[in-house]
MIDOGU-101255 format. One line per field, with one value per residue (C-alpha): residue number from 1; residue in three letters; z, x, y. Coordinates in steps of 0.02 Angstrom, whole numbers. Layout:
# residues N
nr	[NUM;...]
rest	[Ala;...]
Z	[Z;...]
X	[X;...]
Y	[Y;...]
END
This chain:
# residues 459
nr	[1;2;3;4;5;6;7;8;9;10;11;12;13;14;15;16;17;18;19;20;21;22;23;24;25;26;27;28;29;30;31;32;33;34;35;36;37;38;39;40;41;42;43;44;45;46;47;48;49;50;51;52;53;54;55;56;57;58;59;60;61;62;63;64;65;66;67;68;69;70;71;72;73;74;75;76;77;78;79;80;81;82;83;84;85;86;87;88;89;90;91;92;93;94;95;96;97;98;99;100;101;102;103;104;105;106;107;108;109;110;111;112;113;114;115;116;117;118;119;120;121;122;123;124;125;126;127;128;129;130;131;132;133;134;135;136;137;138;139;140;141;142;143;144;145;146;147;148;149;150;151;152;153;154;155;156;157;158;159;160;161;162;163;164;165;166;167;168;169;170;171;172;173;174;175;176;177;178;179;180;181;182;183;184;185;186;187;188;189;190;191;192;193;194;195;196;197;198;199;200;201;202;203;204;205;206;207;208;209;210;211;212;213;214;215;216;217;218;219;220;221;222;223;224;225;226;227;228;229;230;231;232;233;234;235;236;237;238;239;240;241;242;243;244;245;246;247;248;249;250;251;252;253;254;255;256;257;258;259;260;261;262;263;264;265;266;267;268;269;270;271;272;273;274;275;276;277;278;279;280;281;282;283;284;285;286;287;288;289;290;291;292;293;294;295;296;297;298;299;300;301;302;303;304;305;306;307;308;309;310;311;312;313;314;315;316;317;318;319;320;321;322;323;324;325;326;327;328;329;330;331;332;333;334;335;336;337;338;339;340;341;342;343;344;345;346;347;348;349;350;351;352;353;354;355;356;357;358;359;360;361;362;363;364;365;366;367;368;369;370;371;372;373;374;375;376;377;378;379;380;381;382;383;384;385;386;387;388;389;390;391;392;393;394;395;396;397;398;399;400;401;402;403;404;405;406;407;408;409;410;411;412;413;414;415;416;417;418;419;420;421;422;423;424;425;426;427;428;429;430;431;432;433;434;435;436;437;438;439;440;441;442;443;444;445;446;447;448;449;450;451;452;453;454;455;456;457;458;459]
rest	[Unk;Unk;Unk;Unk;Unk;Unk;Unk;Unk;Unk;Unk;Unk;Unk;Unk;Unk;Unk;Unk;Unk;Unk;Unk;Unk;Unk;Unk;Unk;Unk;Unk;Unk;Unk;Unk;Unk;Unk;Unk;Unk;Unk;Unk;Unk;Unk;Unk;Unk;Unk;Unk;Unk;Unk;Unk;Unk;Unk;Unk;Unk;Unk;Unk;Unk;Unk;Unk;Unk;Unk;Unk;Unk;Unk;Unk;Unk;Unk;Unk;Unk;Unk;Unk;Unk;Unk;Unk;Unk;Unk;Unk;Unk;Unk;Unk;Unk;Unk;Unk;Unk;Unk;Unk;Unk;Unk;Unk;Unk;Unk;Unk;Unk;Unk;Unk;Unk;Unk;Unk;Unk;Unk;Unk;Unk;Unk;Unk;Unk;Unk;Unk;Unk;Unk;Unk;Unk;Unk;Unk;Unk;Unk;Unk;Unk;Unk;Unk;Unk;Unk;Unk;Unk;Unk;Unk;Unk;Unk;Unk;Unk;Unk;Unk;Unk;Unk;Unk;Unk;Unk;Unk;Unk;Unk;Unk;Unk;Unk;Unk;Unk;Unk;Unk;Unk;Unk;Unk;Unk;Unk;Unk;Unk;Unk;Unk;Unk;Unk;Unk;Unk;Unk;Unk;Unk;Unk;Unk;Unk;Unk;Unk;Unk;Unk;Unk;Unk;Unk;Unk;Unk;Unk;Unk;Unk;Unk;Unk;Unk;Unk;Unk;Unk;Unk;Unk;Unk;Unk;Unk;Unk;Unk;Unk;Unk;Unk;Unk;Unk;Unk;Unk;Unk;Unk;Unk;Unk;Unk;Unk;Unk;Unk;Unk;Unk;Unk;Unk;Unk;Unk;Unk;Unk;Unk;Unk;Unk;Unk;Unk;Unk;Unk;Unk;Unk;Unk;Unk;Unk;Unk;Unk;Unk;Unk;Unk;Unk;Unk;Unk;Unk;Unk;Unk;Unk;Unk;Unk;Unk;Unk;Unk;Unk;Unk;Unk;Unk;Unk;Unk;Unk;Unk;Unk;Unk;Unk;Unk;Unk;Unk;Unk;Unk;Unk;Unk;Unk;Unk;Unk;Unk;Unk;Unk;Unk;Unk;Unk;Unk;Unk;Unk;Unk;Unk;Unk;Unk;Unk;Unk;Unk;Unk;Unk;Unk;Unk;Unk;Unk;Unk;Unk;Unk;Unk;Unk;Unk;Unk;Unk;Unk;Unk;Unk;Unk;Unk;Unk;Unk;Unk;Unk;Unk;Unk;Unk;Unk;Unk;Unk;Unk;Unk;Unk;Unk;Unk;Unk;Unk;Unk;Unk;Unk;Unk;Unk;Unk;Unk;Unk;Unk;Unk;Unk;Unk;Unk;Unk;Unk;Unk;Unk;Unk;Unk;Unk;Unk;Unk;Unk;Unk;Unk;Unk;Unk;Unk;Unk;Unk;Unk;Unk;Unk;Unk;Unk;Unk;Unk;Unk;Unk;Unk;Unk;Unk;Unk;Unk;Unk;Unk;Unk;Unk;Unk;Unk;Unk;Unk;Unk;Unk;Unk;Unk;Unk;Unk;Unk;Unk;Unk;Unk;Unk;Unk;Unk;Unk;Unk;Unk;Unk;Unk;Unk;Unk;Unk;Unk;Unk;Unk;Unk;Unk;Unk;Unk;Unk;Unk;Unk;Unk;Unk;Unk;Unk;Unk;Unk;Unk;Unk;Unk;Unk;Unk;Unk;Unk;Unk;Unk;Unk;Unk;Unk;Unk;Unk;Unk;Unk;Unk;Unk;Unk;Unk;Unk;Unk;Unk;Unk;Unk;Unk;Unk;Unk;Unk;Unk;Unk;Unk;Unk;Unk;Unk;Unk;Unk;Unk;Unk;Unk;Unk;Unk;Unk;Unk;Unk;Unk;Unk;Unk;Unk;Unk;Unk;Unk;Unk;Unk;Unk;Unk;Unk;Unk;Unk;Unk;Unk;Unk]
Z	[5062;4968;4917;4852;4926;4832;4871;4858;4659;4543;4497;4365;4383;4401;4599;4659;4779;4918;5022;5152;5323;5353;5187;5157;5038;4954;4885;4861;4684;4618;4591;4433;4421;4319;4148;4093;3915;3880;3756;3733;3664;3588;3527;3546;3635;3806;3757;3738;3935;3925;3762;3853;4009;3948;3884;4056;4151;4015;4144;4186;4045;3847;3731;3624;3517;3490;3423;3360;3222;3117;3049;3041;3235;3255;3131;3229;3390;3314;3248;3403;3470;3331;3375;3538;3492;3546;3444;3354;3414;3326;3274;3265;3195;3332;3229;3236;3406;3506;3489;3359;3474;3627;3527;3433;3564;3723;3833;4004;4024;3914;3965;3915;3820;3695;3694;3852;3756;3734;3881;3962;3797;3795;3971;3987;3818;3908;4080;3981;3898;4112;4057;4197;4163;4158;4101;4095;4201;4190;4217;4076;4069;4091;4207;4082;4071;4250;4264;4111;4203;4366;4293;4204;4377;4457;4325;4289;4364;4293;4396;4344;4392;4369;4334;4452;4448;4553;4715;4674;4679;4832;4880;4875;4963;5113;5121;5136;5261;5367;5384;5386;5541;5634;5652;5590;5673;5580;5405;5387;5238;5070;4960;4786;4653;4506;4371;4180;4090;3929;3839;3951;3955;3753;3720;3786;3641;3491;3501;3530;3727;3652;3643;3798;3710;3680;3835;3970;3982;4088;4235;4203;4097;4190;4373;4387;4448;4563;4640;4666;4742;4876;4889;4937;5070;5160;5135;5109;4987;4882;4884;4819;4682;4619;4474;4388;4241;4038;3900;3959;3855;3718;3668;3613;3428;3494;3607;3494;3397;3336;3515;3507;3356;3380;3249;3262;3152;3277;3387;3327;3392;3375;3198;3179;3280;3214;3082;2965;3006;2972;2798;2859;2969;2964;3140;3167;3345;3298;3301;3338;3528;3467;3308;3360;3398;3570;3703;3865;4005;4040;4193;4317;4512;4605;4774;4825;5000;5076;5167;5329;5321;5238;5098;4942;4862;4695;4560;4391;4268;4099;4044;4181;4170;4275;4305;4488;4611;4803;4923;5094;5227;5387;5505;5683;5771;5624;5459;5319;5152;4991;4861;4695;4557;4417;4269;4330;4154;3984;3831;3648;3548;3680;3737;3924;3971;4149;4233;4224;4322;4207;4256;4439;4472;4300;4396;4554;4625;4583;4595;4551;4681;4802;4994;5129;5294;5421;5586;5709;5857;5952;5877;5768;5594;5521;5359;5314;5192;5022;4881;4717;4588;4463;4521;4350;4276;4435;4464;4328;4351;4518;4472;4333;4439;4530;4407;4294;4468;4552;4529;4605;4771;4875;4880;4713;4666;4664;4774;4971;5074;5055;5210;5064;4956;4813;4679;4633;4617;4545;4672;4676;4481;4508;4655;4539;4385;4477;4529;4364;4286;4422;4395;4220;4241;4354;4216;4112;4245;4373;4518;4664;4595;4714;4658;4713;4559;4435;4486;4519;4692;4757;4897]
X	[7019;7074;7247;7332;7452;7618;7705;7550;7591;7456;7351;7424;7601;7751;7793;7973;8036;8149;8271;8212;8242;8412;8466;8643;8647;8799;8686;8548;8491;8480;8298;8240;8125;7978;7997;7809;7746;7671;7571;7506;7360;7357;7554;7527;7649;7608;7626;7833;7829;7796;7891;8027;8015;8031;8182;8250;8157;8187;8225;8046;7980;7962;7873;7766;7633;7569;7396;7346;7224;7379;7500;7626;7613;7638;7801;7873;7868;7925;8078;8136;8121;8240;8341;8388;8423;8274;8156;8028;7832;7710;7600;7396;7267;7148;7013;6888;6962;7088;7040;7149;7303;7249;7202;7352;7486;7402;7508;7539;7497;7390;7441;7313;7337;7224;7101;6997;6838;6891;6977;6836;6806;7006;7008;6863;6917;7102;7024;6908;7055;7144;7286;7324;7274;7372;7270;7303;7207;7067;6992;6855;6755;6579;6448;6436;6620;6628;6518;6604;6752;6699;6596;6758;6865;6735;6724;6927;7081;7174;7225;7194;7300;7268;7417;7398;7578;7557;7542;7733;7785;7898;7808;7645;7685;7746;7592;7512;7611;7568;7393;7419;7529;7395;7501;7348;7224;7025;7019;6871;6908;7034;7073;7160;7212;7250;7344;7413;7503;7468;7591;7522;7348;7331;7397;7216;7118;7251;7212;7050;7039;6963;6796;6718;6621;6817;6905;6756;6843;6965;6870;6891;7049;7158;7086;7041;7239;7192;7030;7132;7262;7149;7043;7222;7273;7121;7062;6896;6760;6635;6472;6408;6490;6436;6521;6547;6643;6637;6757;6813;6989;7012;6845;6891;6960;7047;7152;7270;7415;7583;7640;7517;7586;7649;7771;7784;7932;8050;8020;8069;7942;7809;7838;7852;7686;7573;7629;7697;7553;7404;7376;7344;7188;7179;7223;7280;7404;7442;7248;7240;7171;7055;6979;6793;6732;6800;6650;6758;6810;6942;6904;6809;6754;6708;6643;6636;6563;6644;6582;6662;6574;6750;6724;6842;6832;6961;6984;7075;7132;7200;7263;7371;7545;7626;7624;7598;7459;7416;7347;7278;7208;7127;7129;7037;7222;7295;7316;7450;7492;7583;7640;7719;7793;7816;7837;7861;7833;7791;7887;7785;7788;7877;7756;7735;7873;7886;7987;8208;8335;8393;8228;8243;8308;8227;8084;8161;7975;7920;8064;8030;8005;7907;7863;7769;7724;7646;7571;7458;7356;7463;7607;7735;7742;7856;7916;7953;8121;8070;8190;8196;8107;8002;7841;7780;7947;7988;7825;7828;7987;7946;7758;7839;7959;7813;7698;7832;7917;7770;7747;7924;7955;8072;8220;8193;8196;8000;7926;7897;7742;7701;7614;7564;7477;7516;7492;7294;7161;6981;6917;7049;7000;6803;6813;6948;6828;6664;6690;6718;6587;6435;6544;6492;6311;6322;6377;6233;6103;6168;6129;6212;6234;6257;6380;6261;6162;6297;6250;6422;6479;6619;6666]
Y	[3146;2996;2971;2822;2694;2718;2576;2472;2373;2387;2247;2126;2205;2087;2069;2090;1964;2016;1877;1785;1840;1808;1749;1803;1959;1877;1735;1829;1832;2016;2098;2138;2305;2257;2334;2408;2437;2601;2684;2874;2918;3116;3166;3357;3442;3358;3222;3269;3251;3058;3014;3104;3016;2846;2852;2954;2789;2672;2531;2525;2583;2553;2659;2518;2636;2803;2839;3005;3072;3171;3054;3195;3232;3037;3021;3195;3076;2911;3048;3117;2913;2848;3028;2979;2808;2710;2585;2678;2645;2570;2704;2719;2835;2869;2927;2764;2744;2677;2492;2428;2478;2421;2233;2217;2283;2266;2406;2397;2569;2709;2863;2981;3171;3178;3341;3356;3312;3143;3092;2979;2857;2839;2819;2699;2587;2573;2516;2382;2316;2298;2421;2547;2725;2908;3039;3224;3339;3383;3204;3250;3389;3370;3248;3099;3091;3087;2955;2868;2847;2800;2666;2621;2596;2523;2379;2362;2272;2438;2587;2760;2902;3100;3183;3324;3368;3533;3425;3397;3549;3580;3743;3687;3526;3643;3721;3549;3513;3671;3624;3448;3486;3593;3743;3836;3731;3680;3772;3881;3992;3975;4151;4099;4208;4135;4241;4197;4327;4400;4254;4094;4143;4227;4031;3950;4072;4014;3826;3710;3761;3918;3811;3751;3612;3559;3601;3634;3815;3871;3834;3652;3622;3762;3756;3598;3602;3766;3678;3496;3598;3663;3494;3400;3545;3547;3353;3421;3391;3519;3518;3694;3814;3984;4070;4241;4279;4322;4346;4530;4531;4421;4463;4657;4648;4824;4721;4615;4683;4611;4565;4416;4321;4174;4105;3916;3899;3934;3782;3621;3538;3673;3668;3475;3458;3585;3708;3568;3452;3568;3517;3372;3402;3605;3610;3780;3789;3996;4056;4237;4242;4396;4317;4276;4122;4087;4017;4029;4154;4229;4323;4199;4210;4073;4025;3865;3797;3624;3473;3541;3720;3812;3910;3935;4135;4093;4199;4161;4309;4248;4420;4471;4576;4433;4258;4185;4141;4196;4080;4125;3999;4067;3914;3920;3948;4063;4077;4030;4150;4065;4180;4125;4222;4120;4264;4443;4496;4429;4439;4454;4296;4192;4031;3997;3868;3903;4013;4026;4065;4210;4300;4298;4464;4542;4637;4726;4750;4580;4441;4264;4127;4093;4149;4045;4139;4057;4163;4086;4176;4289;4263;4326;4296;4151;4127;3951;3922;3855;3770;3893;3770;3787;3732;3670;3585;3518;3453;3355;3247;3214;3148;3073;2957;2918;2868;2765;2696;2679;2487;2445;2411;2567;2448;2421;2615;2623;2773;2732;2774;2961;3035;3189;3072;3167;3025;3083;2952;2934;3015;3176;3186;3177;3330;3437;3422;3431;3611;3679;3579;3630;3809;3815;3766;3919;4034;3954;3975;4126;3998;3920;3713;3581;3452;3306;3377;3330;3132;3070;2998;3091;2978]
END
């Protein structure tokens, strides 16, 4: 597996100097962290995240531009900017490109979170220009933007960084650390069960995920998290996928009903974002998940077969009662279960926003939180303590200080070496996508596809 050095400063960032060997601290002159511009490309809701955290790191970093195709999703940005007293971006329409922003303010950074279908020209016009990169998962979401990309890096002084925020997590960082300690010895086989409730996963079929010539389908814009997740715990590579799966739910117009309306004028931002900019473009965020029209899955299968000889058996339902995943890894000394509730139920017209402390205790049978148990050979079971976050929230603010700290040196506040590698390169983002992508050509074609036939060098 590759993973990045974190304390290792990007190329053209400003150095920090420390004192001399011996110089007296007293004298010293004070360091200055290095103060980066950025700009984000796509202000849909993700894109909330990064405006956000610019302001929480606003040391290091100053929001310089947005560029977007609706000018009213761009103004709600610039609003909540000037709200909490910062300098309002310059703002960009994105619909000749991103050019014109990246000439005229020349950002530090382009943090990526436009729609999936045109991450790899954003990506690849921000690495021609030298900026760094952070772009949303899923990397892109088919074989020429793969090769888009990489062909990007491999000609840029800029560094690109997937935002694969689930390696954060605290829970799924201890399971890294289980096999990365041996306790379970040479991995051999990985069981995942991936499950979105009836709220989370009825949200994919309301907005432009619902096609996969937009998204790549759920196998690449949602797992593309679920299959990095078990590339970075096992270090391992793919190199075969097969896939099952069809529209089994959302496809039944005898399925919807009242319960899946979703009224966007209660959320401030919902309804500053989409409902009150849809005149401009006829964007539509509230879609009925049943209507017709929707080209991806919602009930996959997958088996995938590794460099090493382990195999992967993962399964994603987007229509389940509950919200949560189950990971087992048999290992040739034992074997290590994860099991995460995230929603024990959901709740009609509420949008997936993670899980909250009020619901911990709401389903005696199925309590939020997560379990780790760890049993090798002959031995008795162990369950290893984990911290009650979020998974999701909390994963985001800590890949967040990483990403917008990540150029400073530890003294300095900037992350320190991290024996998890959890800050995902090129490469992470090439192996994530490239098992959804060869999974879809296995939908297509009902045959085993090896990666190698996708044409893109995984490392």
């Amino acid at each position: 597996m590759t993973s990045a050095t974190l304390d290792a400063a990007p190329a053209g960032a400003a150095t920090v100097t420390t004192p001399a060997a011996g110089a007296q601290a007293a004298t010293a002159p004070p360091r200055q962290a290095a103060r980066r511009r950025y700009a984000v490309v796509g202000t849909g809701a993700r894109a909330l995240v990064y405006v956000d955290a610019t302001a929480t790191h606003h040391d290091v970093a100053e929001l310089v531009a947005l560029c977007d195709t609706n000018a009213a999703r761009l103004g709600h940005h610039a609003d909540r900017v000037r709200a909490a007293g910062g300098e309002a971006p310059a703002t960009y329409d994105a619909t000749g490109g991103i050019e014109d922003m990246l000439d005229e303010v020349a950002p530090d950074v382009v943090v990526v979170t436009s729609p999936d279908r045109v991450h790899a020209s954003h990506v690849a016009a921000a690495l021609g220009r030298g900026a760094d990169v952070v772009v949303e998962k899923p990397l892109t979401i088919d074989a020429a933007g793969m090769y888009t990309i990489a062909d990007a890096v491999r000609r840029s002084e800029g560094r690109l960084t997937v935002a694969h925020n689930y390696r954060y997590a605290a829970r799924n960082a201890a399971l890294r650390r289980v096999i990365a300690d041996g306790r379970i010895g040479d991995v051999v086989s990985v069981h995942f069960e991936w499950l979105l409730d009836t709220a989370h996963g009825a949200d994919y079929f309301r907005r432009w995920h619902r096609e996969k010539a937009a998204s790549g389908g759920l196998l690449v814009h949602k797992a593309s998290h679920h299959f990095d997740l078990v590339n970075w715990w096992t270090g391992d590579v793919p190199e075969t996928v097969y896939a099952r799966g069809g529209l089994r739910f959302y496809g039944r117009a005898d399925a919807g009903g009242p319960r899946y309306v979703l009224d966007l004028s209660g959320d401030a931002d919902l309804r500053g974002l989409y409902l009150d900019a849809a005149h401009l473009d006829g964007y539509r965020r509230d879609q009925d998940p049943f209507a017709p029209g929707a080209t991806i899955e919602d009930t996959l299968s997958v088996l995938v077969g590794y460099r090493s000889g382990a195999t992967l058996t993962y399964s994603l339902t987007a229509h389940s009662p509950w919200e949560g995943y189950r990971v087992a890894v048999n290992g040739t000394r034992g074997r290590v279960e994860l099991e995460v509730v995230e929603r024990c139920h959901a709740t009609p017209g509420r949008l997936w926003t993670g899980g909250a402390a009020s619901e911990a205790s709401c389903c005696a049978a199925r309590r939020r939180g997560g379990r780790l148990v760890v049993q090798e050979h002959w031995g008795r079971s162990e369950e290893i303590a984990l911290p009650d976050d979020d998974g999701h929230v909390e994963g985001d603010a800590a890949l967040l200080r990483d990403v917008l700290r990540g150029h400073l040196d530890p003294a300095d506040g900037g992350p320190g070496a991290d024996p998890l590698g959890r800050r995902a390169t090129l490469a992470d983002g090439l192996r994530s996508v490239a098992v959804g992508v060869a999974g879809n050509r296995s939908l297509a074609t009902g045959q085993v596809v090896p990666v190698a036939a996708l044409g893109v060098d995984l490392g």
